[in-house]
C-alpha positions as CSV (number, residue, x, y, z in Angstrom):
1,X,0.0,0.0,0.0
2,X,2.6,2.8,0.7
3,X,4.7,1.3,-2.5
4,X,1.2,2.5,-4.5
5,X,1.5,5.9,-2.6
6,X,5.0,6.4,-3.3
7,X,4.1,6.0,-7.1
8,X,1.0,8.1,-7.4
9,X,3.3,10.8,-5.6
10,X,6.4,10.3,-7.8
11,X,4.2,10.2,-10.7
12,X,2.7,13.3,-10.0
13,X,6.0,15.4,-9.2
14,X,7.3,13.7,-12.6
15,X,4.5,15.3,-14.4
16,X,4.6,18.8,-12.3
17,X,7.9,18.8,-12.8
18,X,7.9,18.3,-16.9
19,X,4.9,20.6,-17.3
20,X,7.0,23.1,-15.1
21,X,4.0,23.7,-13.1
22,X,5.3,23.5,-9.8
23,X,2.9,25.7,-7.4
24,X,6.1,28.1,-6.3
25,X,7.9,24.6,-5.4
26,X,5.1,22.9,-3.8
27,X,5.6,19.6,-5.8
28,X,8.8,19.5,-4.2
29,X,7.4,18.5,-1.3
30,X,5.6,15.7,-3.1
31,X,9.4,14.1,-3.8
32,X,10.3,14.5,0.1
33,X,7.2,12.8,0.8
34,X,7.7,9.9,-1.2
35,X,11.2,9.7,-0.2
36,X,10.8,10.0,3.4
37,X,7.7,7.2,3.1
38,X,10.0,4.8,1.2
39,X,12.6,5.0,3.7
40,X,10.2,4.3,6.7
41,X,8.8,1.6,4.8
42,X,12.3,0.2,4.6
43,X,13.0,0.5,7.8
44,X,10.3,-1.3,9.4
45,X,10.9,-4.6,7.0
């Protein structure tokens, strides 16, 4: 389940990112999320 979520947001920051509509760096914050969920998920297996 957090392996989907960790797509959907890289997925989206790919696209915000390409498009160069980035909300003043808001989709950013969607790569730091992603990140930091992977590495918890990590962590706890």
């Amino acid at each position: 389940m957090i392996w989907t979520i960790i797509s959907i947001l890289f997925i989206v920051w790919l696209v915000g990112f390409l498009t160069k509509f980035t909300l003043g760096g808001f989709i950013h914050l969607l790569l730091v999320a992603g990140l930091i969920l992977a590495i918890y998920n990590l962590l706890l297996t």
